[in-house]
Short mmCIF file of the C-alpha atoms (twelve columns), coordinates in Angstrom:
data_MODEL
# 
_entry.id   MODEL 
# 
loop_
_atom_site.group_PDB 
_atom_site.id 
_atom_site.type_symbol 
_atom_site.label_atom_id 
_atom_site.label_alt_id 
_atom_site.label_comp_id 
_atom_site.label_asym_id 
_atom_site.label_seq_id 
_atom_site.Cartn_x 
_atom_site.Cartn_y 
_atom_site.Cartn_z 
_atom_site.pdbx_PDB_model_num 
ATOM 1   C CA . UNK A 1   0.000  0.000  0.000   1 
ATOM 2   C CA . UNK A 2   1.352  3.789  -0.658  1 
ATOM 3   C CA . UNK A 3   2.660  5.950  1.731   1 
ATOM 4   C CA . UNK A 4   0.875  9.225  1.455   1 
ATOM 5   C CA . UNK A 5   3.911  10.897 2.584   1 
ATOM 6   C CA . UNK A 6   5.927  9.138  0.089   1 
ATOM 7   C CA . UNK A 7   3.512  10.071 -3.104  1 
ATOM 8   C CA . UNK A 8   3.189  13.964 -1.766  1 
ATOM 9   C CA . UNK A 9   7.254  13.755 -1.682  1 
ATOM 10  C CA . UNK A 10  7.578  12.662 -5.041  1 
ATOM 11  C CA . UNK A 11  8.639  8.736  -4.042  1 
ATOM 12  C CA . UNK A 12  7.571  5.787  -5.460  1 
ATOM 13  C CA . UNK A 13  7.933  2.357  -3.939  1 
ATOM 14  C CA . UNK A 14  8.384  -0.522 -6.232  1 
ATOM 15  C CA . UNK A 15  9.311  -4.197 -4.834  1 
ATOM 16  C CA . UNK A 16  9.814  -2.383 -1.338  1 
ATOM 17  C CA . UNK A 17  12.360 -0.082 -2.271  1 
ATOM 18  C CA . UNK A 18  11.679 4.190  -2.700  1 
ATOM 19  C CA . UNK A 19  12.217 5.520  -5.890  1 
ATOM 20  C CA . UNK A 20  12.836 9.016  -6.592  1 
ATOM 21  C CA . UNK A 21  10.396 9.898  -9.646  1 
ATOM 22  C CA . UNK A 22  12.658 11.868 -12.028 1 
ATOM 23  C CA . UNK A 23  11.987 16.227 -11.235 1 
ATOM 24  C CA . UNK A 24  10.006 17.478 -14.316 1 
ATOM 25  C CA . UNK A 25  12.146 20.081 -16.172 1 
ATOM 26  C CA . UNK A 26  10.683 22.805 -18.432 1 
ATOM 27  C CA . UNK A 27  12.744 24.358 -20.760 1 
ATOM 28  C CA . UNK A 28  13.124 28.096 -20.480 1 
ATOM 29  C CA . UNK A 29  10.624 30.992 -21.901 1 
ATOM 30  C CA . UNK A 30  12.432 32.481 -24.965 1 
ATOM 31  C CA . UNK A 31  11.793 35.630 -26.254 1 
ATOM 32  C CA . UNK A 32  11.632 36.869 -29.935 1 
ATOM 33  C CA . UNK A 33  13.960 40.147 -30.521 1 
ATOM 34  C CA . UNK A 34  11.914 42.477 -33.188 1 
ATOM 35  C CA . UNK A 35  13.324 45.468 -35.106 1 
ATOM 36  C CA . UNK A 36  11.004 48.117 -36.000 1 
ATOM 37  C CA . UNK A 37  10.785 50.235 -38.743 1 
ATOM 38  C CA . UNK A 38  11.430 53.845 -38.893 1 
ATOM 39  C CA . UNK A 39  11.317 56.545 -41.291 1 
ATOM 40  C CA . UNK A 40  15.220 57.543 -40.612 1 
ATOM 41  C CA . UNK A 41  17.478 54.913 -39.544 1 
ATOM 42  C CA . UNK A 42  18.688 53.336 -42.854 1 
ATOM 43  C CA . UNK A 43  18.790 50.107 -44.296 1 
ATOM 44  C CA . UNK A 44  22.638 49.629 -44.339 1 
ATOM 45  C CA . UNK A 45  22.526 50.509 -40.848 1 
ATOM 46  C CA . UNK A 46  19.914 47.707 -40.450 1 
ATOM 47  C CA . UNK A 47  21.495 45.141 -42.417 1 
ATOM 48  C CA . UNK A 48  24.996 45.958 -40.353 1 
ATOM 49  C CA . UNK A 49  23.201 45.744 -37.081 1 
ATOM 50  C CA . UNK A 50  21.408 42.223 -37.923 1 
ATOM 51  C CA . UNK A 51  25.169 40.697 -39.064 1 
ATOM 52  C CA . UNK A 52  26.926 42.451 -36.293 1 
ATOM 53  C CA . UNK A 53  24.781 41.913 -33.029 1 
ATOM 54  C CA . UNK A 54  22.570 38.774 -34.234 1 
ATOM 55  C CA . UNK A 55  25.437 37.286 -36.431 1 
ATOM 56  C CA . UNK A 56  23.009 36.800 -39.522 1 
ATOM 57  C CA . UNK A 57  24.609 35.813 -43.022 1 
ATOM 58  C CA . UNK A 58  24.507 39.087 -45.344 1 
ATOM 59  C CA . UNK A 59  21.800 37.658 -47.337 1 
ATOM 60  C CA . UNK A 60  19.939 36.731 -44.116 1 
ATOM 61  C CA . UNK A 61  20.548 40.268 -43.287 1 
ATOM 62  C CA . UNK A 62  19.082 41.841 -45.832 1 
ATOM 63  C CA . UNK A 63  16.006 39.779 -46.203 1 
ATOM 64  C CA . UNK A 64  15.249 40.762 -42.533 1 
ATOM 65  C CA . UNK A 65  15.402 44.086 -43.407 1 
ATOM 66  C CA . UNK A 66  13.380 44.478 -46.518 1 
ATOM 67  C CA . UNK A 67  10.776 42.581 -44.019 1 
ATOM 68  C CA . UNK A 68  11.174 44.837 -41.813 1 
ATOM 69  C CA . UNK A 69  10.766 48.181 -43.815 1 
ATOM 70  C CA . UNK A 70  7.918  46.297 -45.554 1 
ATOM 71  C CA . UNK A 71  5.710  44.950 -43.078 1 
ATOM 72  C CA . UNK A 72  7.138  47.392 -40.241 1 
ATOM 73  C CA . UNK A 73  8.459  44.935 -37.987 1 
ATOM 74  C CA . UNK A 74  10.632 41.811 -38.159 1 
ATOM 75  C CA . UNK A 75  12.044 38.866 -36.354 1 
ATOM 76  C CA . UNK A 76  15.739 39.427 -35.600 1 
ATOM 77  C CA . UNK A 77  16.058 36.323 -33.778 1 
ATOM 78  C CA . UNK A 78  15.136 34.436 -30.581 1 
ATOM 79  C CA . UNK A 79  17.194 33.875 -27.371 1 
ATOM 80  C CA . UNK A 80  16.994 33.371 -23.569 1 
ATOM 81  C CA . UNK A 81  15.289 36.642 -21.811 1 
ATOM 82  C CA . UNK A 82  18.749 37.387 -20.095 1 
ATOM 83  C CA . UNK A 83  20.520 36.720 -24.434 1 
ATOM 84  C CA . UNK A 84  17.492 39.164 -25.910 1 
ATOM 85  C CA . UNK A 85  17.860 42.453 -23.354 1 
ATOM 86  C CA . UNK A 86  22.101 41.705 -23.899 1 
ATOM 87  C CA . UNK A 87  21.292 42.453 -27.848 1 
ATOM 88  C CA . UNK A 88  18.878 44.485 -27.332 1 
ATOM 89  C CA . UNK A 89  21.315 46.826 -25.420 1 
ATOM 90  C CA . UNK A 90  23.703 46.267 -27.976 1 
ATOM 91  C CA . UNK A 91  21.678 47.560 -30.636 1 
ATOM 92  C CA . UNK A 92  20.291 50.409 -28.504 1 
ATOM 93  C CA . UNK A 93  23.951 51.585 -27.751 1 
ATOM 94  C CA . UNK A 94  24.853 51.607 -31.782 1 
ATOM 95  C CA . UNK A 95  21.844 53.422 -33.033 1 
ATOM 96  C CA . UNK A 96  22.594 55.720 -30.377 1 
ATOM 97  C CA . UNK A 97  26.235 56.484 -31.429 1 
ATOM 98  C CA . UNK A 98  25.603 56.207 -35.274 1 
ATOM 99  C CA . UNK A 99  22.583 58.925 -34.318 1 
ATOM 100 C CA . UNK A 100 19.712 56.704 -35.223 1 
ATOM 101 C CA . UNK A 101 16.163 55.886 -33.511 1 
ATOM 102 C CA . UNK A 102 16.253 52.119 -34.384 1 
ATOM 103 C CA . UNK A 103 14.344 49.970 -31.750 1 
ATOM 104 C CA . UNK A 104 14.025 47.210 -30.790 1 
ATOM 105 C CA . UNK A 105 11.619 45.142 -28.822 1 
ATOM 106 C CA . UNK A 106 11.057 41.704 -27.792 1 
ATOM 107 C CA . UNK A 107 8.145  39.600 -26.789 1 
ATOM 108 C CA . UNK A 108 7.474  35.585 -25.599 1 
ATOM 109 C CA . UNK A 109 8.021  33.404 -28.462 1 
# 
């Protein structure tokens, strides 16, 4: 018969002997970064970021972009929550010193 203890604990009892179940893991939330669009940052700039910070292919790059300055918002790429604000940051910190309002959000995948 079960200890009630034992099944509350986690423990299973097979033959006599108490089993540990295995702990459940989940994996982590991850977050999709997304460039906006905006009337003055410009595409090179875009296409640079997107290799630079999310280490996209050139090609890659630029079909991110035209996405983005098409449909007004794009996929950049998807990462841990602690990976997303660290590029996110990144990309902040460029547009800032190359003068440019590029943003960048992210949300739960």
């Amino acid at each position: 018969m079960p200890h009630d203890e034992d099944h509350a604990a986690g423990v299973q009892r097979e033959g006599g002997l108490a089993l540990e179940k295995e702990p459940e893991t989940k994996q982590p939330q991850r977050y999709k970064v997304l460039v906006h669009n905006d009337n003055y940052t410009t595409m090179e700039f875009v296409v640079m970021v997107l290799e630079v910070v999310f280490h996209r292919p050139d090609t890659e790059a630029v079909r991110i972009m035209l996405h983005v300055h098409q449909e007004g918002v794009g996929v950049a790429g998807v990462y841990s929550f602690e990976e997303a604000e660290t590029r996110i940051a990144k990309v902040a910190r460029l547009a800032r010193e190359h003068e440019f309002p590029l943003k960048c959000t992210m949300e739960p995948e």
